[in-house]
C-alpha positions in Angstrom: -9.0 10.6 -9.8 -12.3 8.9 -9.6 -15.2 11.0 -7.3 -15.8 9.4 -3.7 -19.3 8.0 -3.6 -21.3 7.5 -0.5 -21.6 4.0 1.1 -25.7 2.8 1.5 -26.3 0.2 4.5 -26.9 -2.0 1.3 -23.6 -2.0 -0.2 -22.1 -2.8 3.7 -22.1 -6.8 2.5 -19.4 -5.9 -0.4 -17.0 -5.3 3.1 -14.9 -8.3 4.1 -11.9 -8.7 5.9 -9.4 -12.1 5.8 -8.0 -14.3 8.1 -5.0 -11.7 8.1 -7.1 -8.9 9.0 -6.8 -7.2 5.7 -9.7 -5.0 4.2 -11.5 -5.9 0.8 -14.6 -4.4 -0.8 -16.2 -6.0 -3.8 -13.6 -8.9 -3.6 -10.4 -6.8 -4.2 -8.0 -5.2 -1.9 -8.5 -2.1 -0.2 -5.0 0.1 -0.1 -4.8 1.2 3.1 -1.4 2.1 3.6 0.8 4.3 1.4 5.0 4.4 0.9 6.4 7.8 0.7 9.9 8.8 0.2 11.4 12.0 1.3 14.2 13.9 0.2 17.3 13.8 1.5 17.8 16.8 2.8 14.5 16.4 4.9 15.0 13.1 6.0 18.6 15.3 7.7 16.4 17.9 9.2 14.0 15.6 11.3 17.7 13.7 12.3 19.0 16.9 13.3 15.9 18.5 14.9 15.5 15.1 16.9 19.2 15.0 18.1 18.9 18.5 19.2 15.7 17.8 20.6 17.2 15.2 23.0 20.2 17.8 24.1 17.6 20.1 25.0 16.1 17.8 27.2 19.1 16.6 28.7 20.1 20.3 29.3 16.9 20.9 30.9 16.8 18.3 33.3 20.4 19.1 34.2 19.9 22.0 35.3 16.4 20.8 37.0 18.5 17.9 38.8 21.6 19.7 39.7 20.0 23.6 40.8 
């Protein structure tokens, strides 16, 4: 991995953006995004912990609504 290096105000002119609003220093693209993939097993538990999530709520507000 190479070491970060500080940016001077006199390297600031190697910064450009496109017409497309994408970054570039020196000329070539700067990666400012990054895929990941997750397992299945975790991609489950955010599914399940977000549907249970939503019961929850409904519960709560039941019981607000009709106390």
């Amino acid at each position: 991995m190479a070491k970060p290096e500080n940016i001077t105000i006199h390297q600031l002119g190697r910064l450009s953006v496109d017409e497309n609003d994408k970054l570039y220093w020196g000329g070539r693209p700067v990666k400012t995004e990054e895929k990941i993939t997750l397992v299945w097993w975790v991609n489950w538990s955010i599914i399940i912990g977000a549907f249970s999530t939503m019961v929850m709520a409904a519960i709560g507000i039941w019981k607000f609504c009709c106390s």
